[in-house]
C-alpha positions in Angstrom: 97.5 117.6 -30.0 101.3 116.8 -31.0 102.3 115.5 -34.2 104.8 112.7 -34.1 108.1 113.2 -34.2 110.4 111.5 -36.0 114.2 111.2 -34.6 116.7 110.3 -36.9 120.7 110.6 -37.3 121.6 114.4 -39.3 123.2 113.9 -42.5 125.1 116.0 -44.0 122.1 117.3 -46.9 120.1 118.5 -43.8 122.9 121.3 -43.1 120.9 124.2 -44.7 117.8 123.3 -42.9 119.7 122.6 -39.7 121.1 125.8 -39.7 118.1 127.9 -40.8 116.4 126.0 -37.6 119.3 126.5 -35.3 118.9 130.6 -36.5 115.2 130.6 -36.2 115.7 129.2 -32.2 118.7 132.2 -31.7 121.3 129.2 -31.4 123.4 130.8 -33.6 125.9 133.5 -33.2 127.9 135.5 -35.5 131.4 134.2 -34.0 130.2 130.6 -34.5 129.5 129.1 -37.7 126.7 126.8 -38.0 128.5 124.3 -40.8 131.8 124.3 -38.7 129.8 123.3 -35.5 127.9 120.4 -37.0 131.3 119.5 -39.1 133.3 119.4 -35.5 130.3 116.9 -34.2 130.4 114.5 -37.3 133.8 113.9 -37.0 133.4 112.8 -33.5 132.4 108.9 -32.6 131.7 109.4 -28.8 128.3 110.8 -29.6 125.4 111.7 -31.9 123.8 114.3 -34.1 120.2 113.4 -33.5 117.2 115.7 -35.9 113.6 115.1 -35.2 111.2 115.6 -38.4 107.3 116.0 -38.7 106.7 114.8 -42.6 109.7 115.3 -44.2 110.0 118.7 -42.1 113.0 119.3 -40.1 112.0 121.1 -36.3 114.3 119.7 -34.1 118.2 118.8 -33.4 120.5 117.9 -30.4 123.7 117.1 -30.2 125.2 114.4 -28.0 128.7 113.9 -26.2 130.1 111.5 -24.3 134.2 111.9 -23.3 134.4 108.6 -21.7 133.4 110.4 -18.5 131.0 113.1 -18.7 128.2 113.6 -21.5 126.7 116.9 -22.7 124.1 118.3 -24.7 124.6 121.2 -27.2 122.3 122.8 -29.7 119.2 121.5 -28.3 116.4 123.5 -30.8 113.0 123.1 -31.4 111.3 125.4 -34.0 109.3 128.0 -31.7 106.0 127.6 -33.7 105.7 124.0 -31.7 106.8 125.1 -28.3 105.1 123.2 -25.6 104.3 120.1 -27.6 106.7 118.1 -26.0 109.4 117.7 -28.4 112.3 119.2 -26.6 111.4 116.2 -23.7 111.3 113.5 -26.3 114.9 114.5 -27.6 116.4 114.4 -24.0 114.7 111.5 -23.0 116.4 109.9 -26.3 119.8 111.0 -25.7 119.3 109.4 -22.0 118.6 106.3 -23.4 121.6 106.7 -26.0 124.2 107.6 -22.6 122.8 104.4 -20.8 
């Protein structure tokens, strides 16, 4: 059975454990840096940086953008020990509700 999830905005003392998640999932790559990615999305309005938390512990993230036109997702992770429970859904179905 799935543990609930807890979806709140990132800030910026969740870096480290954003990253180590975003590295665990294979999001990362050496020609991308982690910290400059998340600074580039907190410095943009037209969206959000959305982590999801099961007590206290960070296992998920997405990143949503919206240009006025078209929205995206980027760096949509969920740590691999809970694949299948769901969580990855719950995040889109969240940023859905944020585009409406």
């Amino acid at each position: 059975m799935s543990q609930l999830i807890k979806i709140t905005e990132f800030t910026d003392d969740q870096i480290d454990k954003v990253s180590a998640l975003w590295k665990k999932c294979g999001l990362t790559r050496r020609w991308n840096n982690p910290e400059k990615d998340i600074a580039c999305k907190n410095s943009d309005k037209n969206g959000k940086f959305l982590i999801g938390q099961i007590d206290e512990l960070l296992v998920a993230s997405i990143m949503i953008a919206y240009d006025g036109h078209r929205s995206s997702v980027n760096c949509l992770a969920v740590d691999s020990d809970l694949s299948g429970a769901g969580y990855g859904k719950i995040l889109v179905a969240e940023a859905e509700q944020l585009l409406l």
